[in-house]
N, C-alpha and C positions, 0 to 999 in steps of 0.2 A: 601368570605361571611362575612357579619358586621354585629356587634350584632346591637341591636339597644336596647336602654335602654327605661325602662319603666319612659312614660312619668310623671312628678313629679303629678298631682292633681290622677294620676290614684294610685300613689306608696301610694299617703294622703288618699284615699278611701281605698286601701287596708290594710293602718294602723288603721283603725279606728275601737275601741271595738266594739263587737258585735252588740250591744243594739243600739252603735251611727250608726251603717251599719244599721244598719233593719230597724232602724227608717227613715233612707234617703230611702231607697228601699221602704219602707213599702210606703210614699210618691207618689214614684214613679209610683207602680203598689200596687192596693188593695188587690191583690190574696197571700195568704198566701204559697201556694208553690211556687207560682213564685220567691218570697221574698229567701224561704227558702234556693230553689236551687242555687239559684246567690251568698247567702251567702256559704253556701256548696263548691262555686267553688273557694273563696277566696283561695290566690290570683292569680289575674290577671296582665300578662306578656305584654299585649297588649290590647287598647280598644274595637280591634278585637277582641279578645278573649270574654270580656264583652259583648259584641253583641252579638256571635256567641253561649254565654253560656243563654244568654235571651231569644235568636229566638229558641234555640232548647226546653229551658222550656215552652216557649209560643206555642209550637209545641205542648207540652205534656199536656195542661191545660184540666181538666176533664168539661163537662158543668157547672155544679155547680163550678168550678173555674174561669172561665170565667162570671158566674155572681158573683163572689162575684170580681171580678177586675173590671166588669162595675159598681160595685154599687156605686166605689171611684168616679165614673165621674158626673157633674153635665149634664143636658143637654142643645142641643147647644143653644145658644142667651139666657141664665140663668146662668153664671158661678158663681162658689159661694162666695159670699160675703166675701168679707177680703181675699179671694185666689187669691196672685198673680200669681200662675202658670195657674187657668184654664183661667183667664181676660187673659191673655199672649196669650195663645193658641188660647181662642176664640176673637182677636183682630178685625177678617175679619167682625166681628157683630157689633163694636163699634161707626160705623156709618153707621148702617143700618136702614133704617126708622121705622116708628111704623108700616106700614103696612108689610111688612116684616119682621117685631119681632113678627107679629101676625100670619103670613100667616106661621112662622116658628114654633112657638105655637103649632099649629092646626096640623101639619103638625106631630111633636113629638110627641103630645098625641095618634094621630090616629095609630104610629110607635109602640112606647109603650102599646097598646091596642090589636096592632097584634102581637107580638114579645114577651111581657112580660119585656119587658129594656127599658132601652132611645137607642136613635138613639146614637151610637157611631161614630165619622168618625177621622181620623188625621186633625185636624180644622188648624193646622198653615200653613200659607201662603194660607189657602184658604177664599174667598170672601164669605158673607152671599148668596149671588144667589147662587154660587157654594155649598156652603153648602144644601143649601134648596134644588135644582136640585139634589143634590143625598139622602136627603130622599127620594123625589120622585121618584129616580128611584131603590130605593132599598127596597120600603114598598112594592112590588111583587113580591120579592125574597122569596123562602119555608126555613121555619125557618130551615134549614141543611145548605143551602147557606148562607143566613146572618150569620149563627153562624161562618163559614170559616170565612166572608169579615172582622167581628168583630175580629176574632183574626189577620188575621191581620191588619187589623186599629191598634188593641190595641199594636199589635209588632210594629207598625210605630213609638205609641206615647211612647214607653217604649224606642224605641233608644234615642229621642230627650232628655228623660227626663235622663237617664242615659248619655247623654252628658253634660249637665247641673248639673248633681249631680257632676261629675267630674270635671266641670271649676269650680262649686262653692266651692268642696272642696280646688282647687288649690289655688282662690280667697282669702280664710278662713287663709291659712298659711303666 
């Protein structure tokens, strides 16, 4: 059996003061427990571990936790201004037409009218049709279900970004 050493941006993430961890996590996911417990699990031996320690907080999210982590997200084909993480994410929109940034509009508000949030989805590597095709097919789900698909969506985009927080801390040194 071989050990395997912890890879360096993950060992940078785990050296990092408290305040400079949260504030990357906090980033990451808006949820205040979510944050907490990842800090909590400091450190991590493995970026499995990191995952494994996300997916089981994101498991644990009370509903009031879960909206206060969609609240960090802008919605889709609207990423927020000067934010290059959510323009990143939402790329598949960046050449989507006006009819289609409208038809996606329409489509949000009416989600958010049913649901009480924005339409949440993991947007990267997905196309605005693809995007819009599963508001539509998810504005009929009973708010018990969406609130499942939402968390995990939101566990999709918390690995991507906790992968990211990790090359950029590695990036950083």
């Amino acid at each position: 059996m071989t050990s395997k050493s912890t890879p360096p941006g993950l060992t940078r993430f785990n050296a990092l003061e408290e305040h400079a961890a949260h504030a990357a996590l906090h980033e990451a996911c808006a949820s205040t427990a979510w944050v907490k417990r990842l800090l909590a699990a400091r450190p991590y031996a493995t970026v499995g571990d990191l995952y494994a320690t996300s997916d089981a907080a994101m498991a644990e999210l009370t509903a009031d936790d879960l909206a206060e982590a969609m609240a960090g997200h802008p919605p889709i084909g609207r990423p927020k201004p000067g934010d290059p993480t959510s323009a990143r994410e939402q790329s598949g929109m960046a050449g989507a037409s006006e009819e289609l940034k409208a038809e996606l509009l329409e489509l949000n508000l009416a989600y958010q009218d049913r649901f009480g949030h924005v339409f949440l989805i993991c947007a990267t590597g997905r196309t605005g049709e693809q995007m819009r095709d599963a508001v539509k097919e998810r504005i009929g789900n009973s708010p018990e279900q969406e609130r499942e698909i939402v968390r995990t969506e939101l566990g999709k985009i918390n690995r991507i970004r906790l992968a990211r927080i990790v090359d950029i801390v590695e990036e950083k040194a």
